[in-house]
C-alpha positions in Angstrom: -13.6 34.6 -29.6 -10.9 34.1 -32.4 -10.8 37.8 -33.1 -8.6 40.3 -31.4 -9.7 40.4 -27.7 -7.7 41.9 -25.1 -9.9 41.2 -21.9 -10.3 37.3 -22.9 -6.4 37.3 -22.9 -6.0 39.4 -19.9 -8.9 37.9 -18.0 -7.4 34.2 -18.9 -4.2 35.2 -17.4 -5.3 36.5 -14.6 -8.0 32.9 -14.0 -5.7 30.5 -15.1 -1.7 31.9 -13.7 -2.5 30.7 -10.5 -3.0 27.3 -11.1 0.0 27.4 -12.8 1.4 28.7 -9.2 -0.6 26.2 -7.5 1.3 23.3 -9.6 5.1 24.9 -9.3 3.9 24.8 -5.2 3.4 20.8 -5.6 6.4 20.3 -7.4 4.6 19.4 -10.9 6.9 21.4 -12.3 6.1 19.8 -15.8 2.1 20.4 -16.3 3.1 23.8 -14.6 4.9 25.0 -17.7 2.8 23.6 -20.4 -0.5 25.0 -18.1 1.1 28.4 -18.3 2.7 27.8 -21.9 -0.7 27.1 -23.1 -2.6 30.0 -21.4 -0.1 32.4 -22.7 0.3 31.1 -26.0 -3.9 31.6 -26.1 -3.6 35.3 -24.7 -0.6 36.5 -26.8 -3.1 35.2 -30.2 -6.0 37.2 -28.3 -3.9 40.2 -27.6 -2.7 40.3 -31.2 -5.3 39.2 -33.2 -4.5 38.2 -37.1 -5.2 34.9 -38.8 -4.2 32.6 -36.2 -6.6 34.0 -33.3 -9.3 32.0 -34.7 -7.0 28.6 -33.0 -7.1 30.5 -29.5 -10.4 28.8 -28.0 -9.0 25.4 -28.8 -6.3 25.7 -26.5 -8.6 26.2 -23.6 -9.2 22.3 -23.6 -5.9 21.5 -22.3 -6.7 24.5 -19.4 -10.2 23.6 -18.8 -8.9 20.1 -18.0 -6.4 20.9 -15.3 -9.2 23.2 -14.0 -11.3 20.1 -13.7 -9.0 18.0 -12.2 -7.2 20.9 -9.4 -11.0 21.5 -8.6 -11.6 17.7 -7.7 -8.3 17.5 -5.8 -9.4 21.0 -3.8 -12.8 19.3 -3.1 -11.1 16.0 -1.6 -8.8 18.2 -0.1 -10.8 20.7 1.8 -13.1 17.3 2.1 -10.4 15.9 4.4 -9.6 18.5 5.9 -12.9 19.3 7.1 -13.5 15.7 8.7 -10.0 15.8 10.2 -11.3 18.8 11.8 -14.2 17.3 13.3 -12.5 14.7 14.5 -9.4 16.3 15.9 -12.0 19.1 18.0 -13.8 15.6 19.5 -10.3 14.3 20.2 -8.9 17.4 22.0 -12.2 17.7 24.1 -11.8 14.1 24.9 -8.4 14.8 26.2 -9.3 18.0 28.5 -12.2 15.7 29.8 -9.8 13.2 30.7 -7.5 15.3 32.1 -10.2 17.1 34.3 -11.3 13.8 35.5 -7.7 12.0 35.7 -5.4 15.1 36.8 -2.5 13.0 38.6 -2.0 10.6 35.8 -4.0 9.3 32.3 -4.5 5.9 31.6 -3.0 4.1 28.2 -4.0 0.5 26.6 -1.0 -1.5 27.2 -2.1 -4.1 24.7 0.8 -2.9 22.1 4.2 -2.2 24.2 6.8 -1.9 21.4 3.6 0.3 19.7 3.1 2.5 22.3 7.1 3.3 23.0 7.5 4.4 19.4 4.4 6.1 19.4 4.8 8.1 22.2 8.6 8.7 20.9 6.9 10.0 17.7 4.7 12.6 19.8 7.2 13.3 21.9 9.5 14.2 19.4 7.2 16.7 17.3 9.5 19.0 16.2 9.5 23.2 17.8 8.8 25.7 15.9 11.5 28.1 15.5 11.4 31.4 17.0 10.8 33.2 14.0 8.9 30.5 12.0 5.8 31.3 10.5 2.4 31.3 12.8 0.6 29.8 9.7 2.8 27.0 9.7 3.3 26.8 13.5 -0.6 25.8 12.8 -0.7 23.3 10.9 2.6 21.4 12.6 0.4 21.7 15.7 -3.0 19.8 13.9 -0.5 17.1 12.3 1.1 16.4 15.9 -2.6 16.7 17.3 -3.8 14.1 14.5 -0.3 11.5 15.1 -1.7 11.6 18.4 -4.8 10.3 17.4 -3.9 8.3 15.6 -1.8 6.6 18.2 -4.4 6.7 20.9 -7.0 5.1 18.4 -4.7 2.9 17.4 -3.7 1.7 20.9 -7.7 0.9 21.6 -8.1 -0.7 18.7 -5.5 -3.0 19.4 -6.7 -3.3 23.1 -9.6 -4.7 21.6 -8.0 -6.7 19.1 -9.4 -5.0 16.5 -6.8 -5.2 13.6 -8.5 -4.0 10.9 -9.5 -0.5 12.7 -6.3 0.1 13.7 -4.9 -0.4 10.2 -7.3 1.6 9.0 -6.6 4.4 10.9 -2.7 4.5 10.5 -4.0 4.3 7.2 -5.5 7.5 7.4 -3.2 9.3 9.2 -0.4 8.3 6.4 -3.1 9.9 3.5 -3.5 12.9 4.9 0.3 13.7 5.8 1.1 12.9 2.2 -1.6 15.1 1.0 -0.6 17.9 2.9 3.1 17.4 2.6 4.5 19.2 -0.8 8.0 17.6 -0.5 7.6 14.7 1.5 11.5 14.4 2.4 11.0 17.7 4.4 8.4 17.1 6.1 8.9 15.1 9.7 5.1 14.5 10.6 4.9 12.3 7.4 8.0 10.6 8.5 6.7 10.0 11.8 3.3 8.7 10.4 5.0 6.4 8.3 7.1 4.6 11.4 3.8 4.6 13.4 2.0 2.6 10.6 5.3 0.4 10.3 4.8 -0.1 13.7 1.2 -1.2 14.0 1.9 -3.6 10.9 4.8 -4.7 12.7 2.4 -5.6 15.9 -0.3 -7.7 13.9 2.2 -9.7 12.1 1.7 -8.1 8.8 5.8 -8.3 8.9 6.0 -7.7 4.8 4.1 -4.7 5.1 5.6 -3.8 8.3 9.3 -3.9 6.6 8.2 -1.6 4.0 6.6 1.2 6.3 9.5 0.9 8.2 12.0 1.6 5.1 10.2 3.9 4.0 10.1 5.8 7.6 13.5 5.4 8.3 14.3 7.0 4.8 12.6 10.1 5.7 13.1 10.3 9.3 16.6 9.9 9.1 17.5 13.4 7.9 15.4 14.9 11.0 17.7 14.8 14.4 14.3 15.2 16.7 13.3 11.6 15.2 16.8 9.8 16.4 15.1 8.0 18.9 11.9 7.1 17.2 14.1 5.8 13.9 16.7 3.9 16.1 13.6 1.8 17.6 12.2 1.4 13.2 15.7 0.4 12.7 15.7 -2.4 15.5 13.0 -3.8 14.6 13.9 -3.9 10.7 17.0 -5.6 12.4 14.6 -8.1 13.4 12.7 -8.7 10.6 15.9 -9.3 8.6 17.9 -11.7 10.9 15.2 -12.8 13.6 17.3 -15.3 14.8 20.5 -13.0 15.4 18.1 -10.2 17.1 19.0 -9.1 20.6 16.4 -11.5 23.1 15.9 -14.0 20.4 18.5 -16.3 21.0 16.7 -17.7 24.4 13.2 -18.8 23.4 11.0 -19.6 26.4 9.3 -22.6 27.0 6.0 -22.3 25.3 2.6 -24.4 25.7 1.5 -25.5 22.4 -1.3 -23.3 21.6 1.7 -20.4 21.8 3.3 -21.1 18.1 2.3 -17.6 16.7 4.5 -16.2 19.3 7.0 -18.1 17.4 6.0 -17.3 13.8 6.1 -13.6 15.4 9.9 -14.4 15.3 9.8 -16.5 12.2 11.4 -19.7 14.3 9.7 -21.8 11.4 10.6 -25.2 12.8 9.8 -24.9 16.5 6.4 -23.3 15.5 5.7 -25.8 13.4 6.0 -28.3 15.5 4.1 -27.0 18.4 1.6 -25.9 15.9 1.1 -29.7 15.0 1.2 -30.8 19.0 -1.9 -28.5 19.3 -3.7 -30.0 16.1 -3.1 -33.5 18.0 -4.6 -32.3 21.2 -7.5 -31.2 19.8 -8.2 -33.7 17.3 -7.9 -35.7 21.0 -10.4 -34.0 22.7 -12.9 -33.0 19.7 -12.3 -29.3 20.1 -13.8 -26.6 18.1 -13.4 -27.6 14.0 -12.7 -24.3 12.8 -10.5 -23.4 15.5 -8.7 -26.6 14.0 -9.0 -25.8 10.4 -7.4 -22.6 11.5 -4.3 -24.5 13.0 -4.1 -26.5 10.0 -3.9 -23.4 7.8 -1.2 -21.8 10.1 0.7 -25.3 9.8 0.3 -25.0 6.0 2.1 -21.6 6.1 4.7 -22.8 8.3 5.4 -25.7 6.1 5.4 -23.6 2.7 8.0 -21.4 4.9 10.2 -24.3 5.3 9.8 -25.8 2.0 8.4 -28.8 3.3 5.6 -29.7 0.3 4.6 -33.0 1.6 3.4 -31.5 5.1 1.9 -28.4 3.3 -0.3 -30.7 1.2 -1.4 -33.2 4.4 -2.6 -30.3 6.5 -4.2 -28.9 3.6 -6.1 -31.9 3.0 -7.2 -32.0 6.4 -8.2 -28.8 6.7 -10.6 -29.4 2.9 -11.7 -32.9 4.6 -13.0 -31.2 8.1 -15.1 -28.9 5.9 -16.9 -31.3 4.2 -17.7 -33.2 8.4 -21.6 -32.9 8.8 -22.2 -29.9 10.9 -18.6 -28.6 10.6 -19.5 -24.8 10.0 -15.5 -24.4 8.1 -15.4 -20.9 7.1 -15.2 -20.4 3.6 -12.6 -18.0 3.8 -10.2 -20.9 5.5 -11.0 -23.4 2.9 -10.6 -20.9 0.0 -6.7 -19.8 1.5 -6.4 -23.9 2.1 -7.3 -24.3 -1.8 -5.2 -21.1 -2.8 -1.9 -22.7 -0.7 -2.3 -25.9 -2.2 -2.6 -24.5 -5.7 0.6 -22.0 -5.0 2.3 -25.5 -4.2 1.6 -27.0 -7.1 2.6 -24.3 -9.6 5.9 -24.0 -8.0 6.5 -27.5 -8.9 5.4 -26.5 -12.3 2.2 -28.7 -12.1 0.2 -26.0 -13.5 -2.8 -28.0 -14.3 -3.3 -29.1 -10.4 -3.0 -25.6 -10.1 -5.5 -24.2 -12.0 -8.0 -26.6 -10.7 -7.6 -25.4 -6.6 -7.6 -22.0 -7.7 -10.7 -22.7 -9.9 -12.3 -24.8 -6.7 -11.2 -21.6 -4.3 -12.4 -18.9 -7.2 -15.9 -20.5 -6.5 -15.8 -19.7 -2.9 -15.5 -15.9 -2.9 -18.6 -14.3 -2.6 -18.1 -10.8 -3.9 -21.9 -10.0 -3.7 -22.0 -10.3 0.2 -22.4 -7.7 2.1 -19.8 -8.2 4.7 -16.6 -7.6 3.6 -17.1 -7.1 0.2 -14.0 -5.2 -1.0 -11.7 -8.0 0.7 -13.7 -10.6 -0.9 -13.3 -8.8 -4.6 -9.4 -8.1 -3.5 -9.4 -12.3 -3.2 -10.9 -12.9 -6.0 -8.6 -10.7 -8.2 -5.4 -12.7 -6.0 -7.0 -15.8 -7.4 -7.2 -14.6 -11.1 -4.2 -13.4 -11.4 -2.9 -17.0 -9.9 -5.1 -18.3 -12.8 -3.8 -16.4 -15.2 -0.2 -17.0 -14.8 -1.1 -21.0 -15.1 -3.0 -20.7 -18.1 0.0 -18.8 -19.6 2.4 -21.7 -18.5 0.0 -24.4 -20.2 -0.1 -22.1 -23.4 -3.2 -21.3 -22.9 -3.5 -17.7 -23.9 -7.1 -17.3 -24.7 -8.2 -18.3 -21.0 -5.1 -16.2 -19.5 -6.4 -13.1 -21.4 -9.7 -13.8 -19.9 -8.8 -13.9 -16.1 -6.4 -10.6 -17.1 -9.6 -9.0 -18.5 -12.3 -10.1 -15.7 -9.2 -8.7 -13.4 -9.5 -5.5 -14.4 -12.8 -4.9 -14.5 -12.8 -5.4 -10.4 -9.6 -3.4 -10.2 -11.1 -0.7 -12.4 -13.7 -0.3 -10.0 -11.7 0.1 -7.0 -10.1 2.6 -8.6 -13.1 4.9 -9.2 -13.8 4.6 -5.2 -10.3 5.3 -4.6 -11.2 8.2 -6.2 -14.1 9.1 -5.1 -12.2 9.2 -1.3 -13.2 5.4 -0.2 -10.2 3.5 0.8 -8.8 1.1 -1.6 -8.7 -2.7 0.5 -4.5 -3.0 -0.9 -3.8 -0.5 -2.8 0.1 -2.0 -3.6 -1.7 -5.2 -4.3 -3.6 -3.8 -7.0 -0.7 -2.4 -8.8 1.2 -5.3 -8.4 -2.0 -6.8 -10.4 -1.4 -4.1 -12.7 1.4 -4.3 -13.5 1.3 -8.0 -13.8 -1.5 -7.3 -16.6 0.8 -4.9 -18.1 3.6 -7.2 -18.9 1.3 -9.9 -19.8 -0.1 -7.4 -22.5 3.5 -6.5 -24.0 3.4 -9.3 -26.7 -0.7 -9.3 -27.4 -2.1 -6.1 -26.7 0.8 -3.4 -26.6 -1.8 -0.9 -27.0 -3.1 -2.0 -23.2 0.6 -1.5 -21.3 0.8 1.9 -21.2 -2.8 2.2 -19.9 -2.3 -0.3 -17.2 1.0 1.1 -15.9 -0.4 4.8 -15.5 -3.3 3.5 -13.7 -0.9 1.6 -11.4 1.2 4.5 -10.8 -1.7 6.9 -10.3 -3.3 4.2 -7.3 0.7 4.3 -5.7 1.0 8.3 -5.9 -2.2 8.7 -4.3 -1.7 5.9 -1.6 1.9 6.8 -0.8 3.3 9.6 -3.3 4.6 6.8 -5.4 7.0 5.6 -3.3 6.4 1.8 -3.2 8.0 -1.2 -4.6 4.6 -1.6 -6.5 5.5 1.3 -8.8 9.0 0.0 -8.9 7.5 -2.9 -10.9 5.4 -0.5 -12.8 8.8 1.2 -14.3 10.2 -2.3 -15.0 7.5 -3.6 -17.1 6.8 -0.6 -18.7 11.1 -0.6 -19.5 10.1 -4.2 -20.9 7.6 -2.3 -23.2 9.9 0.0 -24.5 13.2 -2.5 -24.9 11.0 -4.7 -27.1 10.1 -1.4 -29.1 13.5 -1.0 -29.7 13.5 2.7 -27.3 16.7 2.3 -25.1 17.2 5.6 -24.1 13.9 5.7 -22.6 13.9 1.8 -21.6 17.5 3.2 -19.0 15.5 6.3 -18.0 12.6 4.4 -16.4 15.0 1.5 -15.1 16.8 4.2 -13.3 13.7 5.0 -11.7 12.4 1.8 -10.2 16.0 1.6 -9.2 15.8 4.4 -6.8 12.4 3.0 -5.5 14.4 -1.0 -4.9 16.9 1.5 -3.2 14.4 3.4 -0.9 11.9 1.1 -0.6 14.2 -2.6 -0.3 17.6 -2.0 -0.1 18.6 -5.0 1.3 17.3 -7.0 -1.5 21.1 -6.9 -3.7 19.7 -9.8 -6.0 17.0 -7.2 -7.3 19.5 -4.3 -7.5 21.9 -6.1 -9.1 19.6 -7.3 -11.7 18.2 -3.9 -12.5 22.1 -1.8 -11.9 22.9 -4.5 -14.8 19.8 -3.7 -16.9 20.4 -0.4 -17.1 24.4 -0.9 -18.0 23.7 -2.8 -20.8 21.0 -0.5 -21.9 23.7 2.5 -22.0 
């Protein structure tokens, strides 16, 4: 093989140019050039022989490894695909069934309203295909409006039955395979529209955080398409909401509510009023001996709704009564309330810069997750890496770098493994939690292990561009602290080159946050 060979060259070429092809069609225009720089580099030394020809096999490396890694993406790609398929052929029987038995007029779960509206404007506004479009995509825009409409009817059910996590899971879904099958994600409308439906379903279970991102990040991309006018208007109303509840059309008349009611109310973040209803509903059931985790659950609400309002000394009282009705005889607390009741009080106390206090609730809530159960197991690691990262940023206020590094450490090891079953095609619990964890590793690392930041913010990247192309705030923060990395390296060129970046995600993915964009438009000004 290092001799003169014409068919290795010729066959290489000929195995290896369209990957190259394959990568220019995803837009990774960069391993594109090297994969075809390499491969022709290797033929031109077999064509011509000499000296040098003996180098030629080591340059298959680099090849053999993209080979690798397209033939893993083509598995999980055709692997999707394939289940996809199965389920979109039950769903479209489902539908001729229901329309057999239901001609005059189907049925819908009216347990979402705002849901269903944008949903149904989503469907209804699936783009046409153009007279002279191609039959091949006419196909596959007809299987991604079959599988939004799936999505929304699953989605509807699962709601129905109050069955968050399902529901979440499937907009989920919907939202990965879009974005795999979408080569340029700002020209594709399906992907836009998957986007405002999973805004939308986080926007009905009060997930409002998450809810605001999908919804930016819908908006973004729908907003170029004129068939989505409708669908984005209704995103944009609701972000309206989210920003400035209080100034929101229908929010300035709040009906009169029974106490048990307040989450309508934290719906709308009125802090206040649902605070105080929330606390006239503690009082009637403390009255009438009601149900104690039922109550511990009010207490935790009350405990959000006092952090919300800044109001420390309530925080603390309801999370002391929530701790002291676990320990009743016969109480049956949930551990997961009294671990969130020990994780609040901690968060408390390291705002007040008591970091000691601190870092004995988180230690108290760290012994509550049970990661080694077999019911929710991913959620309860996902907890436990929360609480060590809480830990960790204590132990660096007290100085105490050894046991910060530790917590860092034992993080990753549980964030490591949810990355391999990322990989592997199981869902990640949060995937922008993990990165944020990342990333927060990262930056601790810059001063003690530099060799460790570059690492960490790949990994953290990689987990965003498979959950959501890497558009997230999440990989915003990755650019930061890896432009941290390179400022106190002494690289400013490259230090304004990656600030620019994770300004154009704040842009996309927050815009309304001008504290954050000013910071990092100043950044990269004084980098220049």
């Amino acid at each position: 093989m290092g001799e003169k060979n014409p068919r290795w060259a010729l066959g290489l070429l000929l195995a290896v140019g369209w990957l190259g092809a394959h990568r220019f069609y995803l837009g990774r225009y960069a391993s594109a050039v090297a994969q075809l720089g390499i491969s022709v580099l290797c033929a031109a030394l077999w064509l011509w022989g000499g000296p040098l020809a003996r180098y030629a096999p080591y340059l298959l490396g680099p090849v053999v490894f993209w080979l690798l890694r397209d033939g893993f993406w083509l598995f999980d790609y055709f692997r999707v695909e394939e289940d996809m398929d199965s389920r979109l052929s039950a769903f479209a029987q489902s539908q001729l069934d229901a329309q057999a038995s239901q001609p005059a007029a189907s049925v819908q779960a009216a347990a979402a309203p705002a849901l269903a509206s944008v949903a149904q404007s989503l469907v209804a506004a699936a783009p046409l295909p153009h007279p002279k479009s191609d039959p091949a995509a006419d196909l596959q825009a007809d299987k991604k409006s079959l599988a939004i409409q799936m999505a929304q009817k699953h989605i509807s059910d699962a709601l129905a039955h109050r069955d968050i996590q399902t529901a979440h899971a499937e907009a989920d879904t919907l939202v990965r395979y879009l974005a795999q099958r979408s080569r340029k994600p700002q020209n594709d409308p399906h992907l836009a529209m998957a986007y405002l439906l999973q805004g939308m379903t986080f926007y009905q279970t009060e997930h409002l955080d998450a809810a605001r991102k999908k919804l930016q990040m819908g908006v973004h991309l729908g907003a170029a398409f004129a068939e989505l006018a409708q669908p984005v208007q209704q995103a944009q109303s609701c972000l309206q909401r989210l920003r400035a509840p209080k100034m929101a059309p229908g929010t300035t008349a709040t009906p009169a509510l029974q106490p048990g009611q307040y989450p309508l109310l934290m719906q709308v973040q009125d802090w206040a009023q649902a605070l105080a209803l929330c606390e006239q509903t503690i009082g009637l059931q403390t009255a009438q001996n009601g149900d104690l985790p039922d109550l511990a659950q009010h207490h935790l609400h009350a405990m959000e709704l006092a952090q919300h309002l800044g109001d420390t000394a309530r925080q603390r009282g309801h999370g002391q009564a929530l701790l002291a009705l676990a320990v009743r005889e016969g109480a049956a607390v949930p551990a997961t309330l009294r671990r969130q009741a020990l994780e609040r009080l901690g968060d408390g106390y390291q705002a007040e810069g008591e970091h000691q206090r601190a870092t004995q609730h988180y230690a108290q809530a760290l012994a509550l997750v049970d990661v080694r159960s077999g019911v929710n197991a991913a959620a309860q690691a996902l907890a436990l890496c929360a609480l060590l990262q809480r830990m960790a940023a204590s132990h660096a206020a007290l100085g105490e770098t050894a046991q910060a590094l530790q917590c860092w450490q034992r993080l990753a090891l549980y964030v490591d493994s949810f990355d391999r079953l990322d990989q592997q095609g199981q869902r990640m619990p949060d995937p922008e939690a993990v990165s944020v964890m990342l990333a927060g590793y990262a930056a601790f690392a810059i001063r003690l292990q530099p060799a460790r930041v570059k690492p960490l913010v790949q990994q953290a990247l990689r987990i965003q561009q498979r959950s959501c192309r890497g558009y997230s705030l999440a990989a915003a923060r990755a650019y930061e602290v890896f432009a941290d990395f390179l400022a106190a390296h002494g690289q400013t060129d490259a230090r304004r080159s990656y600030l620019k970046k994770a300004l154009l995600l704040v842009q996309i993915c927050d815009p309304d946050n001008s504290a954050h964009l000013q910071q990092l438009k100043t950044a990269i000004r004084e980098a220049a």
